[in-house]
Structure formats: structure tokens, C-alpha cells
TIDREN-737777 format. One record per residue (C-alpha): residue number from 1; residue in one letter; x, y, z. Coordinates in Angstrom, 2 decimals, always signed. Example, Ala and Ser with C-alpha at 12.3 -4.5 7.8 and 13.67 -1.06 7.14 Angstrom:
BEGIN
(rec 1,'A',(+12.30,-4.50,+7.80));
(rec 2,'S',(+13.67,-1.06,+7.14));
END
This chain:
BEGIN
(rec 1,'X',(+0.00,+0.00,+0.00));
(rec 2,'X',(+1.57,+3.23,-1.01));
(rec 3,'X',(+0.70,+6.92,-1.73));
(rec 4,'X',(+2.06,+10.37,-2.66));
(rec 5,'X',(+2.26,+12.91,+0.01));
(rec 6,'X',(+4.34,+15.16,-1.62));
(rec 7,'X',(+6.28,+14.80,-4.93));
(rec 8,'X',(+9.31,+13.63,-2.63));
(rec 9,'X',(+7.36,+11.99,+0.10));
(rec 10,'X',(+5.47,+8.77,-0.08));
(rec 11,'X',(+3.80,+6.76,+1.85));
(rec 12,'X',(+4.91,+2.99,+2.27));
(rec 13,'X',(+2.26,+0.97,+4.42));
(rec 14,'X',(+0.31,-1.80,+5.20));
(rec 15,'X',(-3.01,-3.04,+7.19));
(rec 16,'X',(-3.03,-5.68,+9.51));
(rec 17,'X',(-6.14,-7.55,+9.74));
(rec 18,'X',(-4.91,-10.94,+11.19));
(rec 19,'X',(-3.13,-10.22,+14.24));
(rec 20,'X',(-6.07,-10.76,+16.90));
(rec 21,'X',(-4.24,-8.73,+19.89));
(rec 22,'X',(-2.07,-5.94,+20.16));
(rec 23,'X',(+1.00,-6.17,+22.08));
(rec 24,'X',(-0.91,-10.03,+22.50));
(rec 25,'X',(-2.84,-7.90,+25.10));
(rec 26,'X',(-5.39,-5.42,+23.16));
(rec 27,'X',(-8.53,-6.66,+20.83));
(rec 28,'X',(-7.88,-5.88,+17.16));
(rec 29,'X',(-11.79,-6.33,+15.84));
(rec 30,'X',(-10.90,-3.57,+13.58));
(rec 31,'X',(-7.32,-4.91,+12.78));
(rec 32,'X',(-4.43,-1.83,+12.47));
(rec 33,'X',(-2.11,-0.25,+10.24));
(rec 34,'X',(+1.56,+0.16,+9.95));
(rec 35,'X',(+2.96,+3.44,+8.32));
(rec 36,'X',(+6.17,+4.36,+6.77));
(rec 37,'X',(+7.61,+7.14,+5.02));
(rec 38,'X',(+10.19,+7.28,+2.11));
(rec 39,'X',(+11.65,+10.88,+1.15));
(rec 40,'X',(+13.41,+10.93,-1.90));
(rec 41,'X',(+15.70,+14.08,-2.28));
(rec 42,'X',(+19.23,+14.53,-3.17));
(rec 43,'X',(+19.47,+11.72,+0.32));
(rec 44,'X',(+17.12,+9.12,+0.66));
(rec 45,'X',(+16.00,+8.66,+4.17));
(rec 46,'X',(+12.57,+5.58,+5.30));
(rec 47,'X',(+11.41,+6.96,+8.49));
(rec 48,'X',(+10.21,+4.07,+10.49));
(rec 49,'X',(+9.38,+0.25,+8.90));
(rec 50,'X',(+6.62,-2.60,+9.55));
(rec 51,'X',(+6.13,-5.52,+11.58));
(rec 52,'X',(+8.32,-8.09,+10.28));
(rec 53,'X',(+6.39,-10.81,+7.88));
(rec 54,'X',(+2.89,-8.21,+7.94));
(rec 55,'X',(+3.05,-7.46,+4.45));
(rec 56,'X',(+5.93,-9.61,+1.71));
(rec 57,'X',(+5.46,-6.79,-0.84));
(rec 58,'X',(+6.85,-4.13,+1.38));
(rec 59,'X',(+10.54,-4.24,+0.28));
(rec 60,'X',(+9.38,-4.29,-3.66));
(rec 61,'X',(+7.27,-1.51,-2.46));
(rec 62,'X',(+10.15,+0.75,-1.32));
(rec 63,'X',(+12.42,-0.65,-3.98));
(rec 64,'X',(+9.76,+0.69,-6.68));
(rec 65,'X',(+9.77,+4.01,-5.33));
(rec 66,'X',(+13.27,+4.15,-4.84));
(rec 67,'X',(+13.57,+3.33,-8.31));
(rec 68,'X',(+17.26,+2.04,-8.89));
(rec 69,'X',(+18.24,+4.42,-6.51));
(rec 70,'X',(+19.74,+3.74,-2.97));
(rec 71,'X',(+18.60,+3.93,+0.74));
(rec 72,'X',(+21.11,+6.66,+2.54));
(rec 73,'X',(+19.34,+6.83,+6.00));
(rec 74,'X',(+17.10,+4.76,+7.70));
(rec 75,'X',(+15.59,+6.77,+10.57));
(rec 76,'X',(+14.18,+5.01,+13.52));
(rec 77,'X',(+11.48,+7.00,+15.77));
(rec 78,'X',(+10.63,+4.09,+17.63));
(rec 79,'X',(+11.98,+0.60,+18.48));
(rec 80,'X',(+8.95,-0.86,+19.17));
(rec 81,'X',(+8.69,-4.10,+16.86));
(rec 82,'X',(+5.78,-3.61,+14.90));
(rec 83,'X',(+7.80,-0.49,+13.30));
(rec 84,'X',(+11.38,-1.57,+13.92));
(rec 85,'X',(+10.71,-5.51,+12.37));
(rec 86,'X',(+12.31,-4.63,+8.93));
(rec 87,'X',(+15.76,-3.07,+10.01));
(rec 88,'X',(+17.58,-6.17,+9.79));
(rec 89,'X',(+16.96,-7.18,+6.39));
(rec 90,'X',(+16.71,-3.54,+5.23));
(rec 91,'X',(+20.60,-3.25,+6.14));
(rec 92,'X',(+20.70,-6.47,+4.48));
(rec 93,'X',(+19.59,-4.69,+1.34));
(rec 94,'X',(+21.24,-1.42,+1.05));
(rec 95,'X',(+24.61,-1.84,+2.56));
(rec 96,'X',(+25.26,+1.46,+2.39));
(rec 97,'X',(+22.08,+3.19,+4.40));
(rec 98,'X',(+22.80,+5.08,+8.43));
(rec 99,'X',(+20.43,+3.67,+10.84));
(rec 100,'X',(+19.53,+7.42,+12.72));
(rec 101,'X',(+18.32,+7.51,+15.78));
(rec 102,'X',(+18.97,+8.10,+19.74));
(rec 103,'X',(+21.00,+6.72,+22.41));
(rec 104,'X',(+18.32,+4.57,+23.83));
(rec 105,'X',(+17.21,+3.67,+20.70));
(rec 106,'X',(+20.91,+2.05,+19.86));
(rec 107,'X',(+20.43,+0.11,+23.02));
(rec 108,'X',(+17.58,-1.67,+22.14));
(rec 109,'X',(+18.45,-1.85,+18.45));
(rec 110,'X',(+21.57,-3.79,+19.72));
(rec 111,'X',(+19.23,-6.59,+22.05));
(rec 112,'X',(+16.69,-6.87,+18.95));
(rec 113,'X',(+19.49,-6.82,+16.33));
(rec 114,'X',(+22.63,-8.52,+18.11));
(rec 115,'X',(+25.99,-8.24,+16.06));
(rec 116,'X',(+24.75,-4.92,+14.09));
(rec 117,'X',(+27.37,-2.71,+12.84));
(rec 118,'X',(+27.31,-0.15,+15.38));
(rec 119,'X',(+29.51,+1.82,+12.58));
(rec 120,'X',(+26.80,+2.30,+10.83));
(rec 121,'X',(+24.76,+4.42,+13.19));
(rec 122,'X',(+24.44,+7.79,+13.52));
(rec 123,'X',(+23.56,+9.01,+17.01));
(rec 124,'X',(+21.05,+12.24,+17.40));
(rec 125,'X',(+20.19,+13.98,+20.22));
(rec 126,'X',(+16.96,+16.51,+20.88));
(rec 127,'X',(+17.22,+19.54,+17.90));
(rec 128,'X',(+19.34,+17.73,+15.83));
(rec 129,'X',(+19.04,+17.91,+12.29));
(rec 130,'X',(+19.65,+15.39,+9.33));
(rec 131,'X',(+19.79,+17.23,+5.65));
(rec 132,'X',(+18.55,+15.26,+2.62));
(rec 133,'X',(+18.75,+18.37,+0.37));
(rec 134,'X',(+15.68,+20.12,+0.35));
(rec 135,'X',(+14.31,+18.35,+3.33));
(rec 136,'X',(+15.71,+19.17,+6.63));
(rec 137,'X',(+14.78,+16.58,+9.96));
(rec 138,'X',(+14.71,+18.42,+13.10));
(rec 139,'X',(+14.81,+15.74,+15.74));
(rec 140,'X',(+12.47,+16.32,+19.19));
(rec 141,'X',(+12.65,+13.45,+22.04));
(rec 142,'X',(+9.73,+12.44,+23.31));
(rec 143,'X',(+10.19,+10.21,+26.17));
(rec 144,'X',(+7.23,+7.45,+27.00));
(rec 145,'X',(+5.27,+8.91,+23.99));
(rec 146,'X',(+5.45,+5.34,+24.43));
(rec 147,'X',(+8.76,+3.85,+25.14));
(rec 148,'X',(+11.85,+5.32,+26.71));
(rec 149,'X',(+13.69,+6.08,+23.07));
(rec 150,'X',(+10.63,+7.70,+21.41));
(rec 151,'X',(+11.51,+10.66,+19.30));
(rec 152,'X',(+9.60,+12.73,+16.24));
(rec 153,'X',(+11.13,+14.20,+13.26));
(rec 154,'X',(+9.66,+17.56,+12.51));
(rec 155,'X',(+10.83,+18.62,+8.46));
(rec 156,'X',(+11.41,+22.19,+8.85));
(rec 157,'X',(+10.82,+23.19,+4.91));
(rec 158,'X',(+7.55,+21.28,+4.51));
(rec 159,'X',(+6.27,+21.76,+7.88));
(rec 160,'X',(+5.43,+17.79,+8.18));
(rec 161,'X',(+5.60,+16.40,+11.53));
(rec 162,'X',(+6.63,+12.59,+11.90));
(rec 163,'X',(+5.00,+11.61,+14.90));
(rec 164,'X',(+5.58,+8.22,+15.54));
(rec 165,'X',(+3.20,+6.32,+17.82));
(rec 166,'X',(+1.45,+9.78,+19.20));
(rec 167,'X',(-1.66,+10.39,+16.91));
(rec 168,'X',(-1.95,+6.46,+16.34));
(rec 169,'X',(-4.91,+4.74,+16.08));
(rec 170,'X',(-6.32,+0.97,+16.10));
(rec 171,'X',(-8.22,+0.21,+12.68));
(rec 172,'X',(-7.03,-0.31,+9.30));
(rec 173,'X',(-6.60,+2.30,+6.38));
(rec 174,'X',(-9.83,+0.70,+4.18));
(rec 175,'X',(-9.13,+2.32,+1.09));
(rec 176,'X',(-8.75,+6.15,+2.23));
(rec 177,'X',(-4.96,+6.56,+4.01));
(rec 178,'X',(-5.46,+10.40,+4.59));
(rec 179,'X',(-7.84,+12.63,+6.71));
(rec 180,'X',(-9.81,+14.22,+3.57));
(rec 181,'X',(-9.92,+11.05,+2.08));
(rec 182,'X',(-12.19,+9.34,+5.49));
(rec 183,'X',(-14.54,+10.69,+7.91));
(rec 184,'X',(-12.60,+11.46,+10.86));
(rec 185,'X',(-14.98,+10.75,+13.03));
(rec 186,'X',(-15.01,+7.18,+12.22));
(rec 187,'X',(-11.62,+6.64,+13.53));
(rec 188,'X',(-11.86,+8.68,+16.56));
(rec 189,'X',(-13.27,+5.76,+19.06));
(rec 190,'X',(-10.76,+3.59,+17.79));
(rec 191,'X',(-7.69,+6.57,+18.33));
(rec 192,'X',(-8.93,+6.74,+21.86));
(rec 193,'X',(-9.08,+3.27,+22.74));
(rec 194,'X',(-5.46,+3.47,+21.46));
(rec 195,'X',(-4.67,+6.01,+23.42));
(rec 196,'X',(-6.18,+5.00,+26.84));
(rec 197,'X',(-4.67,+1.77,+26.09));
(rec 198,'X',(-1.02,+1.98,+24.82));
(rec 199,'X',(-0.24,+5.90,+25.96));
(rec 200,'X',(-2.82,+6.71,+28.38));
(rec 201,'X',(-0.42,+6.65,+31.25));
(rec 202,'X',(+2.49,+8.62,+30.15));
(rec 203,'X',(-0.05,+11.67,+29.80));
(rec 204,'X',(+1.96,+13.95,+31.57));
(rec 205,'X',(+4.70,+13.04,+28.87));
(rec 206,'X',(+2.66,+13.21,+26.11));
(rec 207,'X',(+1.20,+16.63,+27.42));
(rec 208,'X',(+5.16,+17.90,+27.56));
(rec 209,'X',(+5.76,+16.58,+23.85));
(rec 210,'X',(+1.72,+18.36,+22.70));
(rec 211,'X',(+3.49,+21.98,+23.97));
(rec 212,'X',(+6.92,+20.94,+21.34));
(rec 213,'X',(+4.91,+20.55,+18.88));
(rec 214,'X',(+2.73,+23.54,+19.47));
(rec 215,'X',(+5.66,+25.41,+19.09));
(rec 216,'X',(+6.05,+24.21,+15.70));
(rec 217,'X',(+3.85,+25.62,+12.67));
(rec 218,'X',(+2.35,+21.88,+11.59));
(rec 219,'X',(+0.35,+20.93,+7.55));
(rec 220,'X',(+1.12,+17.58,+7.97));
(rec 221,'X',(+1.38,+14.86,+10.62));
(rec 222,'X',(+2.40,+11.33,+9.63));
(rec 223,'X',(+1.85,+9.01,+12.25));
(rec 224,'X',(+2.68,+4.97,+12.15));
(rec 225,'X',(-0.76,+3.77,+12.73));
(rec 226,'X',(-3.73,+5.27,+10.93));
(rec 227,'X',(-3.96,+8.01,+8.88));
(rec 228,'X',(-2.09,+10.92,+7.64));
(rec 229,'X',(-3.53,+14.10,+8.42));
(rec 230,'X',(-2.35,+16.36,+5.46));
(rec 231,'X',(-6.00,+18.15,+5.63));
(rec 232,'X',(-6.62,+19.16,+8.92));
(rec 233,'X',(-3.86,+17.90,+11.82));
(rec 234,'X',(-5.57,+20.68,+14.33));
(rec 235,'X',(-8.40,+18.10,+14.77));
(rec 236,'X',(-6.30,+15.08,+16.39));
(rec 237,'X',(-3.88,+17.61,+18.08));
(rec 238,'X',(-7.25,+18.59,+20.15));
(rec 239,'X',(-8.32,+15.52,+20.77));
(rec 240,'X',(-5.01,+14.06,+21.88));
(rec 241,'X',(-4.86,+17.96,+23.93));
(rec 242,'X',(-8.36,+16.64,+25.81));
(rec 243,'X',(-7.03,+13.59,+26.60));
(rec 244,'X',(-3.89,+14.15,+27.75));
(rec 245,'X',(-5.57,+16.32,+29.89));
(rec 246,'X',(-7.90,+13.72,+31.20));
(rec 247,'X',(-10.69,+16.13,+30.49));
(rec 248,'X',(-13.81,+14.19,+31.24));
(rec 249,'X',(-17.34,+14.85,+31.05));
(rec 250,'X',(-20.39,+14.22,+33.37));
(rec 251,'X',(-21.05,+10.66,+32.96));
(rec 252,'X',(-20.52,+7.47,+34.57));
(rec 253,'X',(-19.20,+3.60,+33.15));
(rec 254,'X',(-20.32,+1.13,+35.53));
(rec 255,'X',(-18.32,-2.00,+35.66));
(rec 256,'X',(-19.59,-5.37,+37.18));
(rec 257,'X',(-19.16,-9.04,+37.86));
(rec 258,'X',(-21.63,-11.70,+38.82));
(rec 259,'X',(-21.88,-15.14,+38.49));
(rec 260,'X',(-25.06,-16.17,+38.73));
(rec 261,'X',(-26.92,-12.66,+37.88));
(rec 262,'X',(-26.82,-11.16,+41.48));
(rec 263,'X',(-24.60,-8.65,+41.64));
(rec 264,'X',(-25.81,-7.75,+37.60));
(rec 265,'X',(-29.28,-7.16,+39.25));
(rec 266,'X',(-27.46,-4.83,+41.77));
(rec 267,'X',(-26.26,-2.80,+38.76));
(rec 268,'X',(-29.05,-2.93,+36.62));
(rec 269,'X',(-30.99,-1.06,+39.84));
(rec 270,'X',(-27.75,+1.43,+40.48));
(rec 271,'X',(-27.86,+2.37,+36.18));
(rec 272,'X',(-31.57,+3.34,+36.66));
(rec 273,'X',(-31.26,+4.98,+39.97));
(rec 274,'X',(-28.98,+7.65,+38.74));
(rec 275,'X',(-30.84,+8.17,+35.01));
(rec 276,'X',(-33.59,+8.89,+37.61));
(rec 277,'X',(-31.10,+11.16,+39.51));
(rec 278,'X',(-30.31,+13.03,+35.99));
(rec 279,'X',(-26.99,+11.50,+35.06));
(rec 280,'X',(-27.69,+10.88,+30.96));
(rec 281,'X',(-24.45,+9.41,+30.58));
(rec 282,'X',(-24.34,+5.72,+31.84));
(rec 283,'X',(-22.55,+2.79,+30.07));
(rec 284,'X',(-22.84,-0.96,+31.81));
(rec 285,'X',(-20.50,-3.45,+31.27));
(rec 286,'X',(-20.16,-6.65,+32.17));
(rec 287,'X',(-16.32,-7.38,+32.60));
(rec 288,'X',(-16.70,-11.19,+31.55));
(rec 289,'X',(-18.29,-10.28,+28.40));
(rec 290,'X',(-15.88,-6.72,+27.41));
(rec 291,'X',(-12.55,-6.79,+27.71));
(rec 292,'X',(-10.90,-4.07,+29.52));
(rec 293,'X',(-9.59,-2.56,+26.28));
(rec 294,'X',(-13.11,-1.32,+25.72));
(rec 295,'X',(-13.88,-0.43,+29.61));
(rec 296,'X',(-11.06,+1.66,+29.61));
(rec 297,'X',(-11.74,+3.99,+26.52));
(rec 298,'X',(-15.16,+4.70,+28.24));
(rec 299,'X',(-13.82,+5.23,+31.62));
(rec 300,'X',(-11.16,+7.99,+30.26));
(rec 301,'X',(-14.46,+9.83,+29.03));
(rec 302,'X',(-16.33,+9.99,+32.07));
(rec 303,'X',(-15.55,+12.02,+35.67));
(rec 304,'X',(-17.78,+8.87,+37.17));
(rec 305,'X',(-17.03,+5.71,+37.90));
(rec 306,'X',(-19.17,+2.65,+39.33));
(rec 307,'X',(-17.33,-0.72,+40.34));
(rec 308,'X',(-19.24,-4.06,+41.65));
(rec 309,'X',(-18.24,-7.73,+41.92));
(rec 310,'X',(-19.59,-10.65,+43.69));
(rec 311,'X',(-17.34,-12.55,+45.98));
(rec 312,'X',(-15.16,-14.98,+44.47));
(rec 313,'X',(-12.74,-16.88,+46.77));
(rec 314,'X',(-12.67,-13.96,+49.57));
(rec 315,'X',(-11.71,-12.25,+46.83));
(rec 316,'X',(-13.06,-10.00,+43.81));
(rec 317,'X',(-14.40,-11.68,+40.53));
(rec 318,'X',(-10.84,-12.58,+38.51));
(rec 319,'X',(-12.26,-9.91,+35.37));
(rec 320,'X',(-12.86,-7.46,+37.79));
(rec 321,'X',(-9.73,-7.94,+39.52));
(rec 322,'X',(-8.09,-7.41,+35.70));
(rec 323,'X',(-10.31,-4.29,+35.08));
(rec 324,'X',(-8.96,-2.58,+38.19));
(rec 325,'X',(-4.89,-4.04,+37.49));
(rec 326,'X',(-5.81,-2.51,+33.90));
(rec 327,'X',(-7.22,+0.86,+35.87));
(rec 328,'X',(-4.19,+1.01,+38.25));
(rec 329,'X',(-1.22,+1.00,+35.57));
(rec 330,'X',(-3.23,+3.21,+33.00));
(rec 331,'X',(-3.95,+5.79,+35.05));
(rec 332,'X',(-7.29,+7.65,+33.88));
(rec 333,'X',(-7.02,+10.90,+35.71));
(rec 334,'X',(-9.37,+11.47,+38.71));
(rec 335,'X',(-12.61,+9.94,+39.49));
(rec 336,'X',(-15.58,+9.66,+41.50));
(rec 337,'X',(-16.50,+6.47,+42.67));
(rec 338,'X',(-18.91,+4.52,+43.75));
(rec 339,'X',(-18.97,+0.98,+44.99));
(rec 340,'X',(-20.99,-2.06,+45.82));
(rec 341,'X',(-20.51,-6.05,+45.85));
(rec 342,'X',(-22.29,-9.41,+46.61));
(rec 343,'X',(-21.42,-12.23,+48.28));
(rec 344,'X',(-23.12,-15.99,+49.51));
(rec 345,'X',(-21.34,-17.13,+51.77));
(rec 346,'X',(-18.23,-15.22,+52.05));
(rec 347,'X',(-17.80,-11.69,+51.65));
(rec 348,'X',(-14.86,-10.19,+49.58));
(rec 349,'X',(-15.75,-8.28,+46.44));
(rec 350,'X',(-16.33,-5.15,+48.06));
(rec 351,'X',(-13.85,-5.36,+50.61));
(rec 352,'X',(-11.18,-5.64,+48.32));
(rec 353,'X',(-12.69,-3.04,+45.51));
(rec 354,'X',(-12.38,-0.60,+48.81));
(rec 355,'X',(-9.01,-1.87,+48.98));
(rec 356,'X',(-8.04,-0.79,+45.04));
(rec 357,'X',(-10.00,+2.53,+45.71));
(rec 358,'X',(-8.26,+3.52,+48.60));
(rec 359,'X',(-5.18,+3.58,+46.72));
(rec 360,'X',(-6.33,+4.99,+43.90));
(rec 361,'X',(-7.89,+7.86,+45.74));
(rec 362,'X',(-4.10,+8.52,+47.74));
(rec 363,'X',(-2.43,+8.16,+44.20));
(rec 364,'X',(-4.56,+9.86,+41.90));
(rec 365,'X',(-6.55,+11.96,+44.38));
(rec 366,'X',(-10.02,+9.26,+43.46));
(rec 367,'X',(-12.97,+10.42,+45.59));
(rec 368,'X',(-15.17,+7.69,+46.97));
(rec 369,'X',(-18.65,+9.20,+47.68));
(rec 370,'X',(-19.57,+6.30,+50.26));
(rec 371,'X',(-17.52,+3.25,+51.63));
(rec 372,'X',(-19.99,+0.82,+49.63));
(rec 373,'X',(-22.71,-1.74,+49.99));
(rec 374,'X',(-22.41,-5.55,+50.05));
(rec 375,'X',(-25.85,-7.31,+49.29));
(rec 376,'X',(-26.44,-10.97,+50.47));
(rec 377,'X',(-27.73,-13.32,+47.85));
(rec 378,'X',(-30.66,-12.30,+45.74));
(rec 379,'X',(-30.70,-8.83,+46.17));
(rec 380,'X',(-34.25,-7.71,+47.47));
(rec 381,'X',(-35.99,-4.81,+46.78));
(rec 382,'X',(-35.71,-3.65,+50.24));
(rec 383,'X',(-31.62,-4.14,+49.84));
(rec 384,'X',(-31.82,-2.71,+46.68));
(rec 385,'X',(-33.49,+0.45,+47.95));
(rec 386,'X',(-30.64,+0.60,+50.70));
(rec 387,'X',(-28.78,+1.78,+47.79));
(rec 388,'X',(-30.58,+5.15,+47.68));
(rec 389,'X',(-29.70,+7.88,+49.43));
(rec 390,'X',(-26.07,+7.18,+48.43));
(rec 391,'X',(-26.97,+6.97,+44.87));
(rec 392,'X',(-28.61,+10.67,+45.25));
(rec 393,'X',(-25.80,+11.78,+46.48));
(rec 394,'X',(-23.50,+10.12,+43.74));
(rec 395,'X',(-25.09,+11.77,+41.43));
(rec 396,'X',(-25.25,+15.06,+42.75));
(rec 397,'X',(-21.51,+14.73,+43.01));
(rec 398,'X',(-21.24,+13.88,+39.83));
(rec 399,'X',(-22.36,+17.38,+38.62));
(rec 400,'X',(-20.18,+18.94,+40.92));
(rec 401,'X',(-16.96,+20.46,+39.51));
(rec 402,'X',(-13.79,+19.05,+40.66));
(rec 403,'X',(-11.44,+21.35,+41.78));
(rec 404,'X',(-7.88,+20.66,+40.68));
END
């Protein structure tokens, strides 16, 4: 799969649509793309490569373009596999192309690629530039934007920022590979389940790198996943602006587990107790049946947040208990919380939800409206209606603004 960008830019990618999981962690339902980028001036320099073995016509893709000519530079953004797979046999191939990159990036290069000739890197630091005639790279680190070696490449004569993993999203390119060419909209779900799920917890980072780059006067931005926003790049530089700033709106994702239906007729009663308190906003998962992939996107909208599990030996439900690991390393920016649980005949969901809230609420500064409710069994209505007062105040909390 390749396109024109510019005369002397192309892009060299391909979609993935039979790797089921991410990092063998993540749901791919909509598969994903790997991007590349070839610039052909008086130097030759591929910014980034593919997974290794995702797509056999890449190298007669590049070679094509190249056209008889020679690769001078490989440039490598990110060491990450699924755009660092190719180096090997692309030194293999052109003998005479500079792997350019960072320090940390050498590091890793040297574990994935053991016995490469360190002679042929070239080692850049942060405003470091690489000429290819008319084209000019201005290097920018960006450290965990995802991994410790990240970097962009801004070209200061076409104004073209090479972003790397920031402005990634899951999904392939089907047909359309830039913004005017798609509805933007489409892939905006999908870019924030990537984000919540691969960068969502180097914010801070990514908010440091957002300012860089707002520094910089930007047409184009090429990420490696997704498309290329030639058309308007403003629109995913505010969305990734909203996230990093965990901006959230008045809402709430309520997350359960049950076994046998219990604790899913507890949260059936808590989703229509605060409709009825005015909160619009309400999605209900069952964390069985959704992975946390999907929880997660929804929780980084919302400023609410509803957890229940039934007891499962002493313990939480295992899903839930994945949910909240999943929560805990992410780390989705403040929230308000409410809790409940189920049991039989031992207790144990709720106390040890309390237990991940509690440090969630020291860490992140999470605010629990109410220690939580543990119903017995079959929930009656009479247990049920227990439930309240503390739901009115939930939601009146919800509406309240949080102050920073």
C-alpha cells in the first residue's frame, strides 16, 4: 500500500487484519495499520518500517519508489517491533544506508538486532538535524510517547511532523490513508481506545511533547498507525490535547461481575437509579463479556465511575480484579466512585474493591462518595433500595466540579 504525500514523500504501508491482539494484550476487531515514510531528495532517508512478515510486498514496495536508486538513512522514531521488524533485512539490502536515531534507541536496536554494525549508526540527540537536500529533519525526544527512546522528526521546509506512535490509532486504512480522504470521526473511538490503552499513562509526557509541537507551525502529521492528516492535523492535536488532559465529562461507566446474575441485578438497579437522579451518561459493562480494552476507553471519558463484583474466593471476581490491574497502571485521571458487591457465603468483592480505591484515591486523588454496599444473595428490593440515598448523592456529586 503506497501513496504520494508530496512529490518527494510517499507513503509505504500496510493493514493488519490478522493479528487478533495488540502487544498479545489489546482486541484488534478492527485490525491496524503500519505506516512508513520514504523521502526521496538529493538523500534518501525511510522513516520508520513494519512488523516483520505483515506485508511480503513491502521491500518491492520501497524498492519501486526508490527506483534504482539507494537507501542513505534509515531513521528510527521508535523501536517498538511492529515499526522496527524490517531493520535487519533492510541493512541487508542497502549496505550502504545510516540507521539514525537516539542513544536509547541504539540500546535496544543492539538486544533486537545482536551483532549490528554499530559503525553504521548515527547518534542524534533533541534539535538535531539530518539534511537530505531540500528536506531538513529536526529531531524532538519524546520520552514514554510510548517507550523510553521515542523521538519525532519535525521537516522544517515542509512543515510535516513525523509523529511516531502519538496520533496512532487501532483500525485499518480501508481504502482512504489520509484525513480528507475518510470521515474522521469514524476513527476517533478507535484513536482513543489506542490512546487510553497503549499511551494513556504517560499523559503527563505526552502533554510535555503536545506543547513541542505547538511550538512548531504543523500541515502535515504522519503518524505509524492510521492516517495521515495532510488536511486538517488541528483536529487530532485537540483531541489528543483533551485527553492528555484527562478532560472528562459528566457521565458514569459502571463495571460489574456476577456469576449467577446477582450482583448484575445490583447494577441494573444502580444504572436506573442515577438516570432517575439526571446523570444521561451511563454505560454498563459486564467485565466477563468486554474486555478491559473497551472499559477503559469509556472510563477515560467519564468524571464517574461505578465498580461491583460478587465474591469470588474472599476475593473480587478474577475480570474485575483485571479491570482494576488494567485501571491502576493506566492511570485515567481522577474519578468519582462509587462501589458495591455481593457475596453468599463469604464476603470479599467489596472489601477488596475498597481496597483498590483507597489507593487509587491517595495516588490519583479518586474520591469515593460512600464506603460501599455488600448485598447478600438475591438482592431484594428492600436491599436494593438501601442503595438510595447514596446513589442521590452520587449523582449530585457527579455534577459537581472538581477542583484541581
Amino acid at each position: 500500500m503506497t501513496a504520494n504525500i508530496l512529490d518527494t514523500l510517499h507513503f509505504i504501508g500496510t493493514n493488519d487484519r490478522n493479528k487478533p491482539f495488540f502487544e498479545s494484550n489489546w482486541p484488534l476487531p478492527f485490525g491496524i495499520s503500519y505506516n512508513s515514510y520514504l523521502i526521496t531528495d538529493k538523500k534518501t532517508a525511510l522513516l520508520d518500517t513494519i512488523e516483520y512478515g505483515s506485508d511480503r510486498s513491502y521491500m518491492e514496495n520501497l524498492a519501486r519508489i526508490l527506483n534504482g536508486r539507494g537507501l542513505d538513512y534509515l531513521v528510527v522514531l521508535h523501536m517498538e517491533p511492529d515499526h522496527a521488524g524490517m531493520i535487519g533485512e533492510l541493512l541487508q539490502r542497502y549496505p550502504l544506508a545510516t540507521v539514525v536515531t537516539n542513544a536509547r534507541a541504539i540500546k535496544l536496536m543492539e538486544l533486537y538486532f545482536p551483532g549490528i554494525d554499530k559503525n553504521r549508526i548515527r547518534e542524534v540527540k533533541e534539535g538535531d538535524s539530518l539534511e537530505l537536500g531540500y528536506h531538513n529533519l529536526q529531531f524532538v525526544m519524546t520520552p514514554m510517547v510510548h517507550w523510553p527512546e521515542s523521538m519525532m522528526a519535525y521537516c522544517t521546509t515542509e512543515k510535516i511532523l513525523f509523529s511516531q506512535d502519538a496520533f496512532g490509532t487501532f483500525g485499518t486504512l480501508d481504502g482512504g490513508i489520509f484525513d480528507d480522504e475518510i470521515d474522521p470521526e469514524y476513527y476517533k473511538e478507535e484513536m482513543l481506545r489506542y490512546y487510553t490503552n497503549i499511551i494513556g499513562r504517560f499523559s503527563s509526557q505526552v502533554a510535555k511533547s503536545l506543547q513541542k509541537a505547538a511550538s512548531l507551525p504543523i500541515k502535515i502529521i504522519c503518524p505509524v498507525h492510521g492516517p495521515v492528516w495532510r488536511t486538517n492535523p488541528e483536529i487530532v492535536f485537540d483531541w489528543y490535547s483533551k485527553w492528555a488532559a484527562s478532560q472528562a465529562t459528566e457521565g458514569v461507566v459502571l463495571a460489574y461481575a456476577t456469576m449467577y446474575g446477582h450482583t448484575q441485578r445490583t447494577a441494573d438497579y444502580i444504572a436506573r437509579r442515577l438516570a432517575l437522579n439526571g446523570v444521561r451518561n451511563i454505560r454498563v459493562f459486564d467485565v466477563s463479556k468486554t474486555h478491559p480494552s473497551f472499559i477503559l476507553k469509556e472510563i477515560w471519558k467519564y468524571n464517574g465511575l461505578v465498580l461491583g463484583s460478587c465474591s469470588y474466593n474472599t476475593g473480587m471476581h478474577p475480570a474485575m480484579h483485571q479491570l482494576c490491574n488494567e485501571i491502576e497502571i493506566m492511570q485515567p485521571g481522577r474519578k468519582k466512585v462509587f462501589l458495591f458487591g455481593g457475596y453468599s457465603w463469604s464476603g470479599g468483592g467489596l472489601k477488596n474493591l475498597q481496597l483498590f480505591a483507597q489507593k487509587m484515591a491517595e495516588q490519583h486523588k479518586w474520591e469515593l462518595s460512600a464506603p460501599g454496599t455488600e448485598l447478600a444473595g438475591y438482592p431484594t428490593l428492600q436491599g436494593l433500595e438501601s442503595l438510595d440515598d447514596d446513589l442521590a448523592t452520587f449523582a449530585k456529586i457527579l455534577k459537581t466540579k472538581t477542583t484541581q
